[in-house]
N, CA, C and O atoms as a GROMACS GRO file, in nm:
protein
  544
    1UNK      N    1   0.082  -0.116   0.000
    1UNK     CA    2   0.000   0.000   0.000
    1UNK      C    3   0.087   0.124   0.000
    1UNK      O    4   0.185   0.138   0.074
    2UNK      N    5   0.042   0.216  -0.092
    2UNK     CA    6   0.151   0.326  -0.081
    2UNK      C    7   0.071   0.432  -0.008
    2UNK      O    8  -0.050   0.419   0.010
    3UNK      N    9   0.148   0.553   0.042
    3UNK     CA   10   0.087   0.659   0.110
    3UNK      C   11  -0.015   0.732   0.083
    3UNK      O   12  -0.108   0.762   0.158
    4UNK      N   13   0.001   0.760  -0.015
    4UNK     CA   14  -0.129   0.798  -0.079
    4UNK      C   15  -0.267   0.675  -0.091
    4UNK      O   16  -0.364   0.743  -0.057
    5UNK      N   17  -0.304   0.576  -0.112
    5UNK     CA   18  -0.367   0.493  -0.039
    5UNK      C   19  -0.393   0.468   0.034
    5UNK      O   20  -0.499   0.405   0.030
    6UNK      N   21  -0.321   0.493   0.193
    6UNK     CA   22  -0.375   0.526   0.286
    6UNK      C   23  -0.452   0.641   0.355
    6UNK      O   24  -0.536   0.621   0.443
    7UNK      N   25  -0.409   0.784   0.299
    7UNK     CA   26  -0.446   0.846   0.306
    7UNK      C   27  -0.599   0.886   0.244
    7UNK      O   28  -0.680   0.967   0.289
    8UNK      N   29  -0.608   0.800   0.124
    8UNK     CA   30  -0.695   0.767   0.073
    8UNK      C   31  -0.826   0.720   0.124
    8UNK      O   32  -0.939   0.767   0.111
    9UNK      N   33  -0.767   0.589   0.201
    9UNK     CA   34  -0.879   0.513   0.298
    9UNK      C   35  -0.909   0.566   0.426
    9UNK      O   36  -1.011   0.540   0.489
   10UNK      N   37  -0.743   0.700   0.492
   10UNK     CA   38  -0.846   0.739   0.551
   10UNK      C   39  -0.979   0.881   0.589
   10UNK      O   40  -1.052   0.929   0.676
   11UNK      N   41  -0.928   0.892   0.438
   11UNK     CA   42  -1.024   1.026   0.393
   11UNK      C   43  -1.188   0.946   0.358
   11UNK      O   44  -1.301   0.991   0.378
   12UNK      N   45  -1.157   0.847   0.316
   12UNK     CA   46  -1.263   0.756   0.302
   12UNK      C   47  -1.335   0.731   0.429
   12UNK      O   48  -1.457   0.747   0.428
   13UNK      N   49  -1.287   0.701   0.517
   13UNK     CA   50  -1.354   0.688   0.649
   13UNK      C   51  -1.373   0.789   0.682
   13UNK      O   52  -1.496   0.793   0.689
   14UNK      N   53  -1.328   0.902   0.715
   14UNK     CA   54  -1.368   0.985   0.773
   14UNK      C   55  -1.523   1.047   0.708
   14UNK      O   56  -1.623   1.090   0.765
   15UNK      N   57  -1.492   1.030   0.573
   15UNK     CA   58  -1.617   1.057   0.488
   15UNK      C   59  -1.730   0.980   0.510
   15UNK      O   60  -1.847   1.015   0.496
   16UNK      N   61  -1.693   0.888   0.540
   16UNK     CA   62  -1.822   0.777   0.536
   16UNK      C   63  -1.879   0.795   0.708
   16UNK      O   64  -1.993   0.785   0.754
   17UNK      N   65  -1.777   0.819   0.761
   17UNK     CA   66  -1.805   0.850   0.922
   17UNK      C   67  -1.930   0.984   0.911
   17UNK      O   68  -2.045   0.980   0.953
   18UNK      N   69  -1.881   1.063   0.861
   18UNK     CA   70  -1.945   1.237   0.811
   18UNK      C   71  -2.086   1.179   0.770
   18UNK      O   72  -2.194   1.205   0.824
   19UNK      N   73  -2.064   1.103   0.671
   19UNK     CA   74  -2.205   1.052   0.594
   19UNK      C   75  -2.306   0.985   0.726
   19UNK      O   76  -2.411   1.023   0.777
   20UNK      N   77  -2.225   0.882   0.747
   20UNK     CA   78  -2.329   0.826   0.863
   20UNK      C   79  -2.374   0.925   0.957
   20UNK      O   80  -2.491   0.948   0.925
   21UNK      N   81  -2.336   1.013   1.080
   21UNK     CA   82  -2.358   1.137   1.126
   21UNK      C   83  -2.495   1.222   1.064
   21UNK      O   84  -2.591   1.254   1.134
   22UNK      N   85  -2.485   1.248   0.930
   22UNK     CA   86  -2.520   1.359   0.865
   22UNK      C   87  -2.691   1.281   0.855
   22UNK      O   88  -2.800   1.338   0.860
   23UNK      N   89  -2.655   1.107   0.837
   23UNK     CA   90  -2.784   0.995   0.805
   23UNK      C   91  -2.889   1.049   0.958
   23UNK      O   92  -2.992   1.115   0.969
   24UNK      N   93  -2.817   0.997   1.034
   24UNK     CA   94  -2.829   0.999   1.166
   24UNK      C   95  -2.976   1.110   1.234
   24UNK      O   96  -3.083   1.088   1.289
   25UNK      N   97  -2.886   1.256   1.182
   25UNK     CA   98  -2.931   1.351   1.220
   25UNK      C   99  -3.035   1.396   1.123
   25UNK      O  100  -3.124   1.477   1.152
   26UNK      N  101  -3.022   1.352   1.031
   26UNK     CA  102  -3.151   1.329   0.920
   26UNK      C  103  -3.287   1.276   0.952
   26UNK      O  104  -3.398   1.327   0.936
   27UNK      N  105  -3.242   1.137   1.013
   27UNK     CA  106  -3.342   1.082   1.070
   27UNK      C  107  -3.418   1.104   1.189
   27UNK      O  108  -3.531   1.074   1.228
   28UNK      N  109  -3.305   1.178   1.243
   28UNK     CA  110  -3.351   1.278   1.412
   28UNK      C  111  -3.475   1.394   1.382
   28UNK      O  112  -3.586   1.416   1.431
   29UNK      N  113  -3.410   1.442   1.297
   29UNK     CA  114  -3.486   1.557   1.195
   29UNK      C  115  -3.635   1.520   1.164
   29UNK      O  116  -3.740   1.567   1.208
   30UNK      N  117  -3.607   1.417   1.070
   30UNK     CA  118  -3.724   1.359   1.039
   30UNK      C  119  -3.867   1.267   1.140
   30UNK      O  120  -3.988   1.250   1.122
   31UNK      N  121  -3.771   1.229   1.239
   31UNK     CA  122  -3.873   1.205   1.327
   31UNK      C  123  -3.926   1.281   1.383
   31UNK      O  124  -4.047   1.263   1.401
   32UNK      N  125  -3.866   1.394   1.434
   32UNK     CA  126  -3.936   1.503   1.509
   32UNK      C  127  -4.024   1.588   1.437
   32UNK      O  128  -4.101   1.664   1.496
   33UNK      N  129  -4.017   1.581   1.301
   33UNK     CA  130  -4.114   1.622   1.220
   33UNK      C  131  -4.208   1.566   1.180
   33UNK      O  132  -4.309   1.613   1.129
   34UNK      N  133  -4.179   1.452   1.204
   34UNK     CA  134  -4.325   1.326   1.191
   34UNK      C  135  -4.405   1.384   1.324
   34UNK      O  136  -4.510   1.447   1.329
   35UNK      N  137  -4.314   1.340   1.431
   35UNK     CA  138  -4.421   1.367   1.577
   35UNK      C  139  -4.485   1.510   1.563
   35UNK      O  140  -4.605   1.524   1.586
   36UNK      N  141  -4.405   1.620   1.524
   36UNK     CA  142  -4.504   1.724   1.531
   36UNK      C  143  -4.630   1.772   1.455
   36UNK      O  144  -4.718   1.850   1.491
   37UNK      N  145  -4.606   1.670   1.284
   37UNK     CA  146  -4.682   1.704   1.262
   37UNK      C  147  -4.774   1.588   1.318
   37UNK      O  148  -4.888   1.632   1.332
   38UNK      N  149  -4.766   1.480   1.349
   38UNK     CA  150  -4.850   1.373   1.389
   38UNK      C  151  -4.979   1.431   1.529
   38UNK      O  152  -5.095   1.399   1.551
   39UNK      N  153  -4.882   1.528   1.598
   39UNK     CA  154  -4.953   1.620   1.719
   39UNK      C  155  -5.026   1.714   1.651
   39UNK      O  156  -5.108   1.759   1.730
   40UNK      N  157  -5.034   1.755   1.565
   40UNK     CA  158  -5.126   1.842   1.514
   40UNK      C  159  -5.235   1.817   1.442
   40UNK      O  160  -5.320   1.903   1.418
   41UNK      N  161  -5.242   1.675   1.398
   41UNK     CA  162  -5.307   1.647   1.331
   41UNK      C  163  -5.378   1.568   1.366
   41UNK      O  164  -5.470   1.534   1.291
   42UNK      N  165  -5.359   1.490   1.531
   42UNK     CA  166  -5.414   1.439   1.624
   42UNK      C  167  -5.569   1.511   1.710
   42UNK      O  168  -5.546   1.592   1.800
   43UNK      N  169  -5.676   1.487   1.687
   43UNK     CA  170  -5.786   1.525   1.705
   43UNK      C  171  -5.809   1.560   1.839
   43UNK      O  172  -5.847   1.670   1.881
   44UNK      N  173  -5.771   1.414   1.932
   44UNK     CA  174  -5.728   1.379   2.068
   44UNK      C  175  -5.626   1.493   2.176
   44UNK      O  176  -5.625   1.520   2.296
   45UNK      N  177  -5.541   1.539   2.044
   45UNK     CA  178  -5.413   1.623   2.090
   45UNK      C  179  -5.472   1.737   2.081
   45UNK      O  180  -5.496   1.796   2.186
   46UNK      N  181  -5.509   1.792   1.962
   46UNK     CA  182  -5.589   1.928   1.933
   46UNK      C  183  -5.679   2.000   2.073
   46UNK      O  184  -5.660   2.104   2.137
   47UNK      N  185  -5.790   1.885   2.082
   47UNK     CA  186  -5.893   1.911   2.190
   47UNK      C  187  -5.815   1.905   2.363
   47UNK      O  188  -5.838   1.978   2.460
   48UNK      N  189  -5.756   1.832   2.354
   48UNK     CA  190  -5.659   1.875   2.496
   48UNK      C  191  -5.633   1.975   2.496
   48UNK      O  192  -5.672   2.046   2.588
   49UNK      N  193  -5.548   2.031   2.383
   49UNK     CA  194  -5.468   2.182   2.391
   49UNK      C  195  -5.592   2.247   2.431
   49UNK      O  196  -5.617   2.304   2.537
   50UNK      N  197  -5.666   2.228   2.327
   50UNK     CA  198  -5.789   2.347   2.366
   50UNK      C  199  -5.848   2.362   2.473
   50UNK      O  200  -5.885   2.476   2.500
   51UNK      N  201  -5.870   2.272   2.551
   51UNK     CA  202  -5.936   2.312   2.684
   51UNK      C  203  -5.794   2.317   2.770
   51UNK      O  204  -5.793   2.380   2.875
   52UNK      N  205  -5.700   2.263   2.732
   52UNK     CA  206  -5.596   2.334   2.844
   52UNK      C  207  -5.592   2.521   2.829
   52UNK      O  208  -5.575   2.603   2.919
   53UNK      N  209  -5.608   2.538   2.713
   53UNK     CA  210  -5.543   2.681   2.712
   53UNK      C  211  -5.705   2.739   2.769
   53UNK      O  212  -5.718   2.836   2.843
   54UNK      N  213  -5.818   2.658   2.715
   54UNK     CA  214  -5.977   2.774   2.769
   54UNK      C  215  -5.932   2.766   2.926
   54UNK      O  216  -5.928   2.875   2.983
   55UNK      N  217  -5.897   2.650   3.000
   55UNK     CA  218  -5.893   2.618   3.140
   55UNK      C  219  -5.803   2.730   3.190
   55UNK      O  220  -5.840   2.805   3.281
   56UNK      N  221  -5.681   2.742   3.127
   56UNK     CA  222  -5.579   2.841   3.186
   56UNK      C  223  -5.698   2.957   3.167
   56UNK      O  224  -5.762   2.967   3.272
   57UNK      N  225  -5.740   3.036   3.075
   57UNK     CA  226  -5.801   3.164   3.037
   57UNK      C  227  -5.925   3.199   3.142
   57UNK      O  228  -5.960   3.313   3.174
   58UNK      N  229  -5.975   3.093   3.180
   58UNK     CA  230  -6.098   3.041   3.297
   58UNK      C  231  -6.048   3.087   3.424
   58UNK      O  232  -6.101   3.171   3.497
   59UNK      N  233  -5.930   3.016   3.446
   59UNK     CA  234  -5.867   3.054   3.560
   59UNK      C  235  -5.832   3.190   3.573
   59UNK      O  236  -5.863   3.253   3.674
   60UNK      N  237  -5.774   3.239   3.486
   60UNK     CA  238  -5.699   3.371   3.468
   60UNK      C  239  -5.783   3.493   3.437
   60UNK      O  240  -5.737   3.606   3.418
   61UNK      N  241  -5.950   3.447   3.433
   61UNK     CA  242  -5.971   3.546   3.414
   61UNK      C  243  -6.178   3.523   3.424
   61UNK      O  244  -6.255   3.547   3.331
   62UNK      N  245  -6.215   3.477   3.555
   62UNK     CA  246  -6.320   3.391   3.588
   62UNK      C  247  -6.463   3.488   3.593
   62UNK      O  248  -6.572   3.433   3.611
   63UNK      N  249  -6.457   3.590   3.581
   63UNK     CA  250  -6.582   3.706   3.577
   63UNK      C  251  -6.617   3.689   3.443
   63UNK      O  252  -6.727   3.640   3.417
   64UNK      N  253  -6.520   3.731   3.328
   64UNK     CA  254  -6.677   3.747   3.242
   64UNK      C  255  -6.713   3.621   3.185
   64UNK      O  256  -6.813   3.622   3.113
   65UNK      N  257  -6.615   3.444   3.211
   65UNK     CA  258  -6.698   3.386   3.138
   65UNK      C  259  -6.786   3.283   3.310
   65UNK      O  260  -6.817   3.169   3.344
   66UNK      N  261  -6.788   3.393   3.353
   66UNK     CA  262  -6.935   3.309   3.447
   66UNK      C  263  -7.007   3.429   3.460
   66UNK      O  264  -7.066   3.449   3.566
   67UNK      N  265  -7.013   3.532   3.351
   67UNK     CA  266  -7.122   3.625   3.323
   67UNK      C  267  -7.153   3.597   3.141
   67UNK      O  268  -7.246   3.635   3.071
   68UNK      N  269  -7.039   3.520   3.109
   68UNK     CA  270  -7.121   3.444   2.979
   68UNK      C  271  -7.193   3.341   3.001
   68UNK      O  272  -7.301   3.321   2.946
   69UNK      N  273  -7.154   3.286   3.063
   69UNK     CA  274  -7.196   3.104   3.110
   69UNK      C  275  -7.362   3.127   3.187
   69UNK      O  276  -7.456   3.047   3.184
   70UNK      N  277  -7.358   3.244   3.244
   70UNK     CA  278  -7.514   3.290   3.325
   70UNK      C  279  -7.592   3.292   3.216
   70UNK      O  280  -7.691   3.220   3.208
   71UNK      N  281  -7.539   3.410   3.083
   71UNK     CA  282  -7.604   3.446   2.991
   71UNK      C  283  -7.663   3.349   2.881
   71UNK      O  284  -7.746   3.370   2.792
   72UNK      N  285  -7.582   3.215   2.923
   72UNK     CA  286  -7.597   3.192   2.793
   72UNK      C  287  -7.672   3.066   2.847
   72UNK      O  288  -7.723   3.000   2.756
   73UNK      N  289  -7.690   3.016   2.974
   73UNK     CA  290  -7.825   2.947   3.062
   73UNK      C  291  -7.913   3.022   3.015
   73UNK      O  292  -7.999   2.986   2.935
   74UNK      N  293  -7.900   3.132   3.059
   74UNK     CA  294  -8.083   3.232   3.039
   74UNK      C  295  -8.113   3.236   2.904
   74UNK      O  296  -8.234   3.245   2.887
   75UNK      N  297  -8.029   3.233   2.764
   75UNK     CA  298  -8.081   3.233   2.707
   75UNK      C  299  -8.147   3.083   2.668
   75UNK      O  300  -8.266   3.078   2.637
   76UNK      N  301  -8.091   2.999   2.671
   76UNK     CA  302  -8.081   2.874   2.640
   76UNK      C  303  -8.236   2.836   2.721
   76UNK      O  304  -8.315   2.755   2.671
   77UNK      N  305  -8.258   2.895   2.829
   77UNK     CA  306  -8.398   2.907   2.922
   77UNK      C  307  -8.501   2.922   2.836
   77UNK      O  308  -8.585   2.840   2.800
   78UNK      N  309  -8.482   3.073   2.798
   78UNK     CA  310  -8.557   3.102   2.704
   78UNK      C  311  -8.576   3.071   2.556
   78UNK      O  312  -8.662   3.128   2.488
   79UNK      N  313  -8.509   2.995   2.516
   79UNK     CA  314  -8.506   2.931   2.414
   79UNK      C  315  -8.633   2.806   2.431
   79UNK      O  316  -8.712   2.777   2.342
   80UNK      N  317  -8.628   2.754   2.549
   80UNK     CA  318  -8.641   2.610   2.547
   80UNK      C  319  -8.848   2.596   2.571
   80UNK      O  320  -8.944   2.526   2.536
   81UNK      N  321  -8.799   2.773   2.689
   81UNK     CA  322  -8.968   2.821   2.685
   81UNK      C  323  -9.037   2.856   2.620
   81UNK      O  324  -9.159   2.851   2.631
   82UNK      N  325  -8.946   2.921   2.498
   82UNK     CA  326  -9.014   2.994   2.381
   82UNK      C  327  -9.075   2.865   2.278
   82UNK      O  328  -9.189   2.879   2.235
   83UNK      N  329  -9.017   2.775   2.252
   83UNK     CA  330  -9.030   2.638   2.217
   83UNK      C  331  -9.176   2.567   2.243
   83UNK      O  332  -9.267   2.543   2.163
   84UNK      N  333  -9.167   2.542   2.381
   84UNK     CA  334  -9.284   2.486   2.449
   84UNK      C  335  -9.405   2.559   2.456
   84UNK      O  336  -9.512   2.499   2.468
   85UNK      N  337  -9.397   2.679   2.450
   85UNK     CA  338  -9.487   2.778   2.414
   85UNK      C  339  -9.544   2.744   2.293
   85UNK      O  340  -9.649   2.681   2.284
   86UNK      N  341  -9.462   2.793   2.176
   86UNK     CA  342  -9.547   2.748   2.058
   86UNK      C  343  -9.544   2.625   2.016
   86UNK      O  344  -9.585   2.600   1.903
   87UNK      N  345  -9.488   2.508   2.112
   87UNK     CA  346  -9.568   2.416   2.098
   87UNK      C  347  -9.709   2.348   2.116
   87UNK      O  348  -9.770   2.255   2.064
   88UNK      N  349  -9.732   2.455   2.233
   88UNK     CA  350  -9.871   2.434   2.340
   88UNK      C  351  -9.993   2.493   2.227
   88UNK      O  352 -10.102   2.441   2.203
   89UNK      N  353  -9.927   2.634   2.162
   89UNK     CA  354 -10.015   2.712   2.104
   89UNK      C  355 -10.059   2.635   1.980
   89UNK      O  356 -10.177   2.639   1.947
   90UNK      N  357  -9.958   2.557   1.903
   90UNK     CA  358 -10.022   2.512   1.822
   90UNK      C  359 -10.104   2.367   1.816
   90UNK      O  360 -10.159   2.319   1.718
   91UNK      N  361 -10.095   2.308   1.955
   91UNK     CA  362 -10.138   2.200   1.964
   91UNK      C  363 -10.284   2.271   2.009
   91UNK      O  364 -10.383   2.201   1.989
   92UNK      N  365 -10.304   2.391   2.061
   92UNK     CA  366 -10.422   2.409   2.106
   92UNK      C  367 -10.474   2.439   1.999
   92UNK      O  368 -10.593   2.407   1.993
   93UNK      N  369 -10.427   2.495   1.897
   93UNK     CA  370 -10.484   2.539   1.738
   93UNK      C  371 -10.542   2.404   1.690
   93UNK      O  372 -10.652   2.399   1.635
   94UNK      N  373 -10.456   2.282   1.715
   94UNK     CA  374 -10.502   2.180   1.659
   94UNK      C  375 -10.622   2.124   1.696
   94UNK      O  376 -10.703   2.076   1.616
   95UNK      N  377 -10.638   2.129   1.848
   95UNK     CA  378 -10.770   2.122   1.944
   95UNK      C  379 -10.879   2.173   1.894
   95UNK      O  380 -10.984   2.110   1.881
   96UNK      N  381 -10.858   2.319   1.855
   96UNK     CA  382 -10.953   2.409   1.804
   96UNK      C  383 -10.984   2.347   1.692
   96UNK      O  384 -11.096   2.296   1.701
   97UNK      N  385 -10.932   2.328   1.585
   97UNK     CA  386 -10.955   2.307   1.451
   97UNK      C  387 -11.018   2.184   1.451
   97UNK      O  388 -11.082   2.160   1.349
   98UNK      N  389 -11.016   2.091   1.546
   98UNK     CA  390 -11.062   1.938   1.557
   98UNK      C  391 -11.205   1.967   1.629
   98UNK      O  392 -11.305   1.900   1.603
   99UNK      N  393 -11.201   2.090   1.735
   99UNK     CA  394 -11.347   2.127   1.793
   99UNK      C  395 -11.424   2.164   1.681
   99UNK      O  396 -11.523   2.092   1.674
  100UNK      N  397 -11.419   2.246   1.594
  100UNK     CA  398 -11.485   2.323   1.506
  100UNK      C  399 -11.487   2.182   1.386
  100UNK      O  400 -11.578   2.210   1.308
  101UNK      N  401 -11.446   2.094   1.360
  101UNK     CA  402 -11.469   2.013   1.244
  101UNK      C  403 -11.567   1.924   1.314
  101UNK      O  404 -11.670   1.895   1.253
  102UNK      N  405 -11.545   1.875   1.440
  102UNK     CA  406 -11.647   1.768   1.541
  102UNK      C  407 -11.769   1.870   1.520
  102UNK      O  408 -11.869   1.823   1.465
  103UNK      N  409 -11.772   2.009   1.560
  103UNK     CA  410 -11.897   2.045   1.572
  103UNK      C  411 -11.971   2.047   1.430
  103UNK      O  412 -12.090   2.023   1.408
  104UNK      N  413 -11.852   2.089   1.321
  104UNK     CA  414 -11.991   2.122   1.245
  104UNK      C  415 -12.031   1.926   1.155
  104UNK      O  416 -12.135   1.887   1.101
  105UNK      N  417 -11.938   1.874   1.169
  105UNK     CA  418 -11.974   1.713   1.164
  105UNK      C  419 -12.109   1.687   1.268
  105UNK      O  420 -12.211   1.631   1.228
  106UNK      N  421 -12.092   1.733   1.394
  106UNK     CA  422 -12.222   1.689   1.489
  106UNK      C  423 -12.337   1.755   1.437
  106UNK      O  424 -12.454   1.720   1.450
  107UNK      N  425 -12.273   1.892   1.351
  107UNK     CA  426 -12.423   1.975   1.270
  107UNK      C  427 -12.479   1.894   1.173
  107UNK      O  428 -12.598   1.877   1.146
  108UNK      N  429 -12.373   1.845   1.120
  108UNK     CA  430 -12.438   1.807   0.977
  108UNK      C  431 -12.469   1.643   1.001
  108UNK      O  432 -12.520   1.575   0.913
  109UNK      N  433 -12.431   1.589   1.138
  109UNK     CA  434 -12.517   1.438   1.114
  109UNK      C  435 -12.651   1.519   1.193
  109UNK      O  436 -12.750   1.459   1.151
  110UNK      N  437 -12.680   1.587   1.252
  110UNK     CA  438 -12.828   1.611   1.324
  110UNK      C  439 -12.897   1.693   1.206
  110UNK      O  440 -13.018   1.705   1.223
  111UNK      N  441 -12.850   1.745   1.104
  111UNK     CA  442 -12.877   1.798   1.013
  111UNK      C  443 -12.992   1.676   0.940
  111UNK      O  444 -13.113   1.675   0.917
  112UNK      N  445 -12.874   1.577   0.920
  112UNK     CA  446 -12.887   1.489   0.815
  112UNK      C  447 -13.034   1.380   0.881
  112UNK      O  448 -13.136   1.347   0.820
  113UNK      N  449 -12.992   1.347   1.034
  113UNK     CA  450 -13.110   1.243   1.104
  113UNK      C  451 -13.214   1.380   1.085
  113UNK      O  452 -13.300   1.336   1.008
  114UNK      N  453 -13.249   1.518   1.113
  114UNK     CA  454 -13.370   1.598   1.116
  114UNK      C  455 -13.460   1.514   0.962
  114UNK      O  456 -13.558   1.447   0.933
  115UNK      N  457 -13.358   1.568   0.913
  115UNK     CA  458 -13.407   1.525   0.721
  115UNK      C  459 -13.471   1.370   0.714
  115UNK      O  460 -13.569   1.340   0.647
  116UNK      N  461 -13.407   1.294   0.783
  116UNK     CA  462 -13.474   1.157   0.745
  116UNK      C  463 -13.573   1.125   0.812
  116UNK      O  464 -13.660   1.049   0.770
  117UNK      N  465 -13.574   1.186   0.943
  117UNK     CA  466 -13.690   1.186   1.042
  117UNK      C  467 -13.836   1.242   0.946
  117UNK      O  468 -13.951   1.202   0.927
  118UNK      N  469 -13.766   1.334   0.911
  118UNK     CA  470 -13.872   1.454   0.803
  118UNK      C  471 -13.934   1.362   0.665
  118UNK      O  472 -14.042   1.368   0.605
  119UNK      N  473 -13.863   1.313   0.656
  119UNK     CA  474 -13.907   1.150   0.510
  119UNK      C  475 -13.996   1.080   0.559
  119UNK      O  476 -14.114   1.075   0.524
  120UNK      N  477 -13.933   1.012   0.658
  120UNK     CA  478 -14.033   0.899   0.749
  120UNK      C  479 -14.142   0.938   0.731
  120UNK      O  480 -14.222   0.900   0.645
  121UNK      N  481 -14.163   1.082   0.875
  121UNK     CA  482 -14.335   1.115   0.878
  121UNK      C  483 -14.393   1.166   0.776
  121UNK      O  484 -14.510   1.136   0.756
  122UNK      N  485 -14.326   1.256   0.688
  122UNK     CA  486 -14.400   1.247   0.492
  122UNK      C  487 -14.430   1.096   0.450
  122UNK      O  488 -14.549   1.066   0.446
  123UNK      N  489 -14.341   1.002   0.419
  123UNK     CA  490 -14.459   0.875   0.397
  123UNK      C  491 -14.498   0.796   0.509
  123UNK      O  492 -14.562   0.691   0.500
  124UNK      N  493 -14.466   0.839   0.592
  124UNK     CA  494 -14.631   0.759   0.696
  124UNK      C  495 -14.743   0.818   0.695
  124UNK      O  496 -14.846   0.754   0.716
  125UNK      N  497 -14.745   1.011   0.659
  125UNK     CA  498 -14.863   1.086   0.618
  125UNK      C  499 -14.891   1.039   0.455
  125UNK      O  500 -15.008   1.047   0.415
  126UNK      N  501 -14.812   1.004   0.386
  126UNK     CA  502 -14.883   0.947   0.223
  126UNK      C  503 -14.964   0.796   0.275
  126UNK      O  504 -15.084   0.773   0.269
  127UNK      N  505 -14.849   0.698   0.329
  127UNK     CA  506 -14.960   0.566   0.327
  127UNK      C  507 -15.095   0.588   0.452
  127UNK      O  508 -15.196   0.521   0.431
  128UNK      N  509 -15.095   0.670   0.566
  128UNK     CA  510 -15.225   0.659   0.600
  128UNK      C  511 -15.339   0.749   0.522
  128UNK      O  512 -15.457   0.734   0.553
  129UNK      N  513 -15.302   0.842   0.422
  129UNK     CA  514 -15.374   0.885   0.321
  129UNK      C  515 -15.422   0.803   0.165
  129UNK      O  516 -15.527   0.822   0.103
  130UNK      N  517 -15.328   0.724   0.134
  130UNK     CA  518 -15.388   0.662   0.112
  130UNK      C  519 -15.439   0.527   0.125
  130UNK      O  520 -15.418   0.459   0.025
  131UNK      N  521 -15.496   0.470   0.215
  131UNK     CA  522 -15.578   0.430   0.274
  131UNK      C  523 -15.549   0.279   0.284
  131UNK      O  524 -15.430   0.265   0.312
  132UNK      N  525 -15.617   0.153   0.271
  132UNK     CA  526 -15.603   0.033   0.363
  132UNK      C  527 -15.522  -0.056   0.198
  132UNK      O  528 -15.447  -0.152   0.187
  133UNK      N  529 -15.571   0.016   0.120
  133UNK     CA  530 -15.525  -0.078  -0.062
  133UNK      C  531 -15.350  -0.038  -0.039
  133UNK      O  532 -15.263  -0.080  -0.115
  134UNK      N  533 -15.331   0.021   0.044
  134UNK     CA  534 -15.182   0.055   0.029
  134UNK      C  535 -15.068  -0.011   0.138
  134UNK      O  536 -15.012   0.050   0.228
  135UNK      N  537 -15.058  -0.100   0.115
  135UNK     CA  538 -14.948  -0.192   0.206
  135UNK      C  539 -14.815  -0.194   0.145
  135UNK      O  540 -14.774  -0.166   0.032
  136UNK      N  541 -14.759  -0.235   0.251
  136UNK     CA  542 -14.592  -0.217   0.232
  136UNK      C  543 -14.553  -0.389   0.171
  136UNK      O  544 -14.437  -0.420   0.144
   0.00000   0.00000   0.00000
């Protein structure tokens, strides 16, 4: 082996040493860029953050959101009454509309028995007029 050949092999190593290193920290690189984006894109991870940071803001600052949190019961109150309200109203509309169809149905069957009642005694006044030749 001459000097230059060695020097050779060990520029070679050192290079290949450099290379491996350079692999290394590549892959360091690359993992930590997997995990972060893997944390961000984590649904599980997302929603933690988020109520960690509302929880800190809660803590740090507890008046106006338990003067939102009041507000937004009362409305939610009134939401739920306003609801049941015109639910009541229109079920009573429905009541109504079912009273007024029963009644004028109860008109028109007493309507209808007046009328046949009214037939009957017209021919029971025709057959006792005309007289005993007239049988049923």
């Amino acid at each position: 082996m001459s000097t230059n050949d060695s020097v050779g092999a060990q520029d070679n190593g050192a290079r290949t040493e450099q290379l491996r290193t350079d692999i290394e920290q590549t892959r360091t690189d690359l993992g930590d860029d997997v995990a972060a984006l893997s944390e961000k894109t984590n649904p599980r991870a997302r929603m933690n953050r988020a109520v960690g940071i509302a929880g800190h803001t809660v803590r740090a600052h507890p008046t106006p959101f338990a003067a939102g949190a009041l507000a937004l019961a009362g409305a939610t109150a009134t939401a739920l009454l306003a609801r049941r309200r015109a639910a009541r109203a229109r079920a009573a509309r429905k009541r109504t509309a079912a009273g007024r169809l029963s009644t004028l149905a109860g008109a028109a069957a007493t309507a209808l028995l007046a009328r046949r009642r009214a037939d009957k005694a017209r021919t029971a006044r025709t057959r006792a007029s005309a007289g005993p030749w007239f049988r049923r």
